[in-house]
N, C-alpha and C positions, 0 to 999 in steps of 0.2 A: 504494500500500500504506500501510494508515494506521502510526503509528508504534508503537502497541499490538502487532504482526505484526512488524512490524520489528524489534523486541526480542526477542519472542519467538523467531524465524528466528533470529536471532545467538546468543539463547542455547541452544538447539538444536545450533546449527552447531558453535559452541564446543566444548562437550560432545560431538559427536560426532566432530570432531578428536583430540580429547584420549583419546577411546576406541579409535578406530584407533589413533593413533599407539602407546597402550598396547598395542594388543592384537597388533600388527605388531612392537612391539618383543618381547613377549614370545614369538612364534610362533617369531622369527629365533632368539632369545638358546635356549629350549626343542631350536630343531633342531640349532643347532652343538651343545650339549651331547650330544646323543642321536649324531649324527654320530660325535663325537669317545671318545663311548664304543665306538662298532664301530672304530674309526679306533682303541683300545688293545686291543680286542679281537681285532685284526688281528693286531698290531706283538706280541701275545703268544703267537698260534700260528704266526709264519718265524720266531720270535727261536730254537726248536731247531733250525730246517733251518741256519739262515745262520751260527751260531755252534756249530756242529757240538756240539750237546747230544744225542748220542744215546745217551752210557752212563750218563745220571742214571735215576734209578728213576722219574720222578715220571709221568703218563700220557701229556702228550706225548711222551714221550722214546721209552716203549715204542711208539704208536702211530705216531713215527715211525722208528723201526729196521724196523718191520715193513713200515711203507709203504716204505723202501730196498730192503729183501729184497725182497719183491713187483716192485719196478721194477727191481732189478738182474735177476731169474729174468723176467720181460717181457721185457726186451731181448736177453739170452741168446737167448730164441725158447723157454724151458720154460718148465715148469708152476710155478706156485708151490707152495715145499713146506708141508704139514700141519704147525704144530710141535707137540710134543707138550702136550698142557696147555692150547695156547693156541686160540686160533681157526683155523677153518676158511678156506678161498681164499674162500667166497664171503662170508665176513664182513670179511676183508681187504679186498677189490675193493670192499664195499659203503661203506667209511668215504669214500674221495673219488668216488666216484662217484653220491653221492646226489643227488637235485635241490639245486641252490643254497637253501642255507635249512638244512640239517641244521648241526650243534653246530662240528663240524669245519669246514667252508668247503671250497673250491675252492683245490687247489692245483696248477700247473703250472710247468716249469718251459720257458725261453725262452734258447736257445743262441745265442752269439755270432752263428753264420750264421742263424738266424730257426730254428730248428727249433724245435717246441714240441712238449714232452713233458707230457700230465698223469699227477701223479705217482699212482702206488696203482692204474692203469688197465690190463690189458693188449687191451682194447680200445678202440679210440677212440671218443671220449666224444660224446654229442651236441651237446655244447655245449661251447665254449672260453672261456675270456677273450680278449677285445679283445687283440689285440699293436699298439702305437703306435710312430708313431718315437721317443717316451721311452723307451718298454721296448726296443726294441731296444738305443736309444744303453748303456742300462745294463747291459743284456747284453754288450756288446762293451769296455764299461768294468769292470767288475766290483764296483763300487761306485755308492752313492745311493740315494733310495729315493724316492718320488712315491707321492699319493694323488691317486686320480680315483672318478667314479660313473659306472655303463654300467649299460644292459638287457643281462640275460642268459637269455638261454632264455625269457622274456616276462616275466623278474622284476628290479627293479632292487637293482643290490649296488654297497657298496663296494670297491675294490680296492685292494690293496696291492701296490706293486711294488718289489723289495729286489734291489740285487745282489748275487752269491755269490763273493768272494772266492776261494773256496777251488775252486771250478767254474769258476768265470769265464763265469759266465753269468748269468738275472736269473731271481729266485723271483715268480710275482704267488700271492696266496693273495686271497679273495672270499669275502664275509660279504651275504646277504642284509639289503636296509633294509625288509621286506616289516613288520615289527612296528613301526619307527619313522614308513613311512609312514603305518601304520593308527593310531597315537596322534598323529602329528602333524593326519591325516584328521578325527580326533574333536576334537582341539583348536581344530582352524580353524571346526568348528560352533560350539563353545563361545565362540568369541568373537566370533563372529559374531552368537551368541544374544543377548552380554553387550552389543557394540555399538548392537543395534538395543531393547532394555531401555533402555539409555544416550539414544538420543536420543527414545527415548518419555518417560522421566520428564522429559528435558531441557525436549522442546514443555510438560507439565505444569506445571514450574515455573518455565519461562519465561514462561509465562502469568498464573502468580501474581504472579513476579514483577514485569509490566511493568503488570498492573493495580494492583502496591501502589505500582511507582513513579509512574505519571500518573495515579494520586489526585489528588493535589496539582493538579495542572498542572488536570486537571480541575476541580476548585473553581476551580483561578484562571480559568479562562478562561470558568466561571457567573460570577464578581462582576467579568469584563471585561464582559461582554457584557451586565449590568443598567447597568452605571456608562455606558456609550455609547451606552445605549438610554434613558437620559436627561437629555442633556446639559444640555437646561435648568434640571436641579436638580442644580449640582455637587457629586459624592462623592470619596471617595479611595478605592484600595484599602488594606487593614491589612497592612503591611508587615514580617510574622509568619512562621513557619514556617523552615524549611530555609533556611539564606544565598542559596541559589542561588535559592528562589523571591522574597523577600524583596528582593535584590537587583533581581528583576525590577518586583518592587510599584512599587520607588521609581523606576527606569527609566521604567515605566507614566504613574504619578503626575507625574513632572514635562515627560512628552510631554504627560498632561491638561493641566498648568499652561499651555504654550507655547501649544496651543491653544485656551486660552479667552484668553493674552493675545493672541492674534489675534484670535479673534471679537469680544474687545472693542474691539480698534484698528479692525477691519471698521465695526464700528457707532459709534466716536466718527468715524470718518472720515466715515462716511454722516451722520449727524445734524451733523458741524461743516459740510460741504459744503453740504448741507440750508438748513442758516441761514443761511450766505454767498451761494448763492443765493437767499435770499428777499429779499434787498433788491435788487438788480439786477433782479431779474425784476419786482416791483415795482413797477421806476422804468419799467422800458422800458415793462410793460401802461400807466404810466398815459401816457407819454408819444405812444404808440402811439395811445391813444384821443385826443388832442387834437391829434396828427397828423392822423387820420381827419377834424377840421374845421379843419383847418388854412388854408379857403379865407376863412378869416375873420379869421387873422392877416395881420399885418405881413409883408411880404418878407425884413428881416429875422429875424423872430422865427421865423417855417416857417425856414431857414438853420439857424439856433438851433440848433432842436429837432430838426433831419435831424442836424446836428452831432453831439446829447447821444445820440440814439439810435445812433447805430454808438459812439460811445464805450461807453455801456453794453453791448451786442452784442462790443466788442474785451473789455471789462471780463470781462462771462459764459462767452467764448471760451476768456479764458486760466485763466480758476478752473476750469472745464469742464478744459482742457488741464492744468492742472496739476493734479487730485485724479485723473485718470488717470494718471500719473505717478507719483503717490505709490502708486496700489494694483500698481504692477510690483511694488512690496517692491523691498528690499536685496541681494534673493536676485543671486548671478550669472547673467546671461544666457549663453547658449550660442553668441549670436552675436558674438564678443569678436575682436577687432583691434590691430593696431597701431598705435597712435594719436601723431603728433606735437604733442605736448601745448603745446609752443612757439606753432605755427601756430596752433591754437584759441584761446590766448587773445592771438593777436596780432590776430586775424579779429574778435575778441569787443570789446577795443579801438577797432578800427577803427571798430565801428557806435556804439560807447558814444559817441564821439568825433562822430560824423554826426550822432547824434541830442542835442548839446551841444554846440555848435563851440565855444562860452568856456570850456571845462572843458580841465585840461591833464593830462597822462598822463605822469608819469617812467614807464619800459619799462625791466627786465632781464632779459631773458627767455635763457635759456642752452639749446642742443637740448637735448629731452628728448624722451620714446620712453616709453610706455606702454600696457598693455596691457587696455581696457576697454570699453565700449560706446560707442562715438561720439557718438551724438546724446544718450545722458544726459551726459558729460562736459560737450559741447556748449553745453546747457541748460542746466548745474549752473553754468560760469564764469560765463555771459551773465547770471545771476541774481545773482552777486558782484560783478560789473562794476556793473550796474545797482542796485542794490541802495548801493553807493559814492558814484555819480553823483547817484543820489535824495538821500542824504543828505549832500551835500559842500554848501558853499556858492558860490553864483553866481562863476562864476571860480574854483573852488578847485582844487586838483591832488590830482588820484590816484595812487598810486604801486604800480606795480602790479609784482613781482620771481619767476621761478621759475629755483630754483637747486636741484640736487640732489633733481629728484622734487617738490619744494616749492613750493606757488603760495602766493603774501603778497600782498593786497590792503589797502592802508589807504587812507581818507580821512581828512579834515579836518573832521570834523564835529563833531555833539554826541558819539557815543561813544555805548556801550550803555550804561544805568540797572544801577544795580550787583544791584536786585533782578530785572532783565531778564535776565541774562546767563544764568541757570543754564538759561532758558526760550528763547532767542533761535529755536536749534534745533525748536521744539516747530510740532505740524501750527494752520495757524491763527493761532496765538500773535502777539496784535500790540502794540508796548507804546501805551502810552495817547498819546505823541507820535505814533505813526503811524497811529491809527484816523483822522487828519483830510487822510492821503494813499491817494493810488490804492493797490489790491493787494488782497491774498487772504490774506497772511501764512504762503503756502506755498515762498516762494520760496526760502528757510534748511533749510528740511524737505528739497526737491529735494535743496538741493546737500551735506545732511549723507547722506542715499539712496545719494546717488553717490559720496560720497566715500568709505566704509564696505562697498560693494558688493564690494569686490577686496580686504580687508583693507587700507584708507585709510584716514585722519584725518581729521576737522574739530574747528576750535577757535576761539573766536570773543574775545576781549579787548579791554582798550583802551589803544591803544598810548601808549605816554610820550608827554607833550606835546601830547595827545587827539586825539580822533579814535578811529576802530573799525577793527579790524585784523580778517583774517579769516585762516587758517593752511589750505591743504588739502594733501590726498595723495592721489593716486587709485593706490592700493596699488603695486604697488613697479615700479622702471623697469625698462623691456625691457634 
């Protein structure tokens, strides 16, 4: 789903949350009110039976004396009397006995042993109120009063159930909810109507919306997509608009920078390799060709020349082997160990040492335990070692110390040129003393690669009392 959909869906969603949850609150809050109005409309036609108001003037009062009269001559087993003036038996009988739903309500009454009389009836009624074990319990207590909702006769009412103090027995009186259901009926369309209005304009202007917000994003991602479709003519993006796109310009922009200064390290690496192979290769084509008549030298001189030509071949070997090396990058490898950084450069030692028997080695080496790629580690001392060796003098001593994570190699030599130094490091880089010895001038490069690989150090000086010192860390000990 693109992210244009995506936003708009959420804003949709939103909105139409926000419309339930309105229209659910209003539905609840709409029905307990309507509820609670039959629920005082109840509580104000028992409040004459329960509190024996029968000799006020007002019309309950009348209508229930007459409803007494009528249930006292019922019970008797007579007729109900004519009064004069007033109404007739069949107007009497007709106020509780109408369908659930007339002015008056359902009224019955509920005797301690379960009998149930409706009152104003002296026939029995088609329909009753529910008797529960609450209404009984009130019955037999003669106080409390509980509301509940039941189907009666196929219509839903509320009920009221009261006990009679003075009877000792429990009133329920019954209000039809036939008018509450049918507005509450209508309301639940109405917001039903309003909800689904709600998440139509919501899709509408969630639409608008998420096209005015990836505008932007839009444009930026036209002047990503020129600026990387033409790298050989480096641009920037204009780092303008909103913080948040702006922020990203410059994010962009300096991921550009990183990678041109990689493209260009790629290319000064290929073109200095380039040139450091063209003299060796060279030497060996011509040597090669005067090998091919070599049946016309000297026994010595064919020796010679078998000699110069694997020197060259070791020469092209290791430039070959170390500009491989250097394009691994800095980056950490994945294939990382534990490495007894002691042993490596005691092993490293030992050959510097074979390959210079008059050269002498003070050794400090303390265990140490780190965590990095073995064979660049490897590589990286062997090129310090050697590197020491090359430039010590005949018989001089190396003193080689690792304490605390710390490899310290000095020699006895000239020392690095003070305008060398900032350079020592660098791919190639050789100072003008050492273009007239073996190498590549990769060998500082390697072991600053390595040393930097794990968040390590290299650092190159000259140590008091001269001589070149070399400082490494291959990032931090196990």
């Amino acid at each position: 789903m693109s992210l244009r959909r995506r936003i708009t869906a959420a804003s949709a969603l939103a909105v139409a949350a926000v419309a339930v949850m309105l229209g659910v609150v209003g539905y609840v809050t709409t029905r307990s009110h309507l509820i609670s109005d039959v629920q005082q409309q109840l509580e104000q036609r028992v409040s004459p039976v329960v509190h024996g108001q029968f000799g006020g003037n007002g019309p309950d009062a009348a209508d229930f004396r007459r409803l007494a009269e009528l249930n006292r001559h019922c019970y008797a087993g007579g007729q109900p009397p004519t009064q004069k003036g007033g109404p007739g038996p069949s107007s009497l009988a007709g106020i509780p006995t109408q369908k659930l739903g007339g002015a008056p309500g359902q009224f019955q009454r509920v005797s301690a042993s379960g009998v149930v009389t409706v009152v104003g009836a002296c026939k029995a009624p088609t329909t009753k109120l529910p008797v529960t074990a609450e209404v009984r319990a009130i019955a037999r207590a003669g106080h409390g009063q509980f509301f509940m909702s039941a189907t009666i006769g196929g219509d839903r009412g509320e009920i009221l159930t009261v006990g009679d103090p003075a009877d000792h027995d429990a009133i329920e009186v019954a209000l039809p909810l036939t008018d509450v259901d049918s507005e509450l009926h209508g309301l639940l369309i109405s917001y039903g109507l309003l909800v689904g209005a709600g998440i139509l304009l919501a899709g509408v202007l969630g639409l608008a919306i998420a096209r005015s917000a990836l505008a932007p994003i839009e444009r930026f991602s036209e002047q990503t997509e020129q600026v990387t479709s033409e790298l050989e003519r480096p641009r920037r993006l204009e780092e303008l608009g909103p913080s948040e796109l702006s922020r990203l310009a410059g994010s962009f922009n300096r991921t550009l920078d990183a990678l041109e200064r990689s493209l260009a390290a790629q290319q000064h690496l290929i073109a200095d390799a380039s040139h450091e192979l063209r003299t060796p290769l060279a030497a060996l084509r011509s040597n090669i060709q005067i090998f091919l008549e070599a049946k016309r030298l000297p026994e010595a001189e064919r020796e010679g020349l078998q000699e110069a030509i694997l020197a060259e071949l070791d020469e092209l070997t290791q430039i070959v082997s170390d500009v491989v090396e250097l394009a691994r990058g800095s980056s950490p490898s994945e294939h990382t160990e534990q490495i007894e950084l002691d042993r490596v450069v005691a092993d490293a030692v030992a050959r510097a040492h074979r390959r210079s028997p008059g050269m002498s080695f003070e050794v400090d080496l303390e265990p140490t335990v780190v965590v990095n790629v073995a064979d660049r580690v490897g590589r990286a001392i062997g090129n310090v070692i050697d590197n020491a060796r090359k430039w010590s003098p005949e018989n001089g001593v190396i003193e080689v110390s690792l304490k605390n994570g710390l490899l310290v190699v000095r020699d006895h030599g000239p020392g690095f040129g003070e305008a060398d130094l900032p350079q020592v490091f660098e791919r190639f880089y050789r100072a003008d003393a050492a273009r007239r010895m073996s190498g590549s001038g990769l060998g500082l490069a390697i072991v600053k690669q390595a040393g930097e690989a794990y968040g390590g150090s290299v650092e190159a000086l000259n140590a008091d009392g001269g001589g070149a010192m070399l400082r490494i860390r291959f990032g931090s000990v196990a």
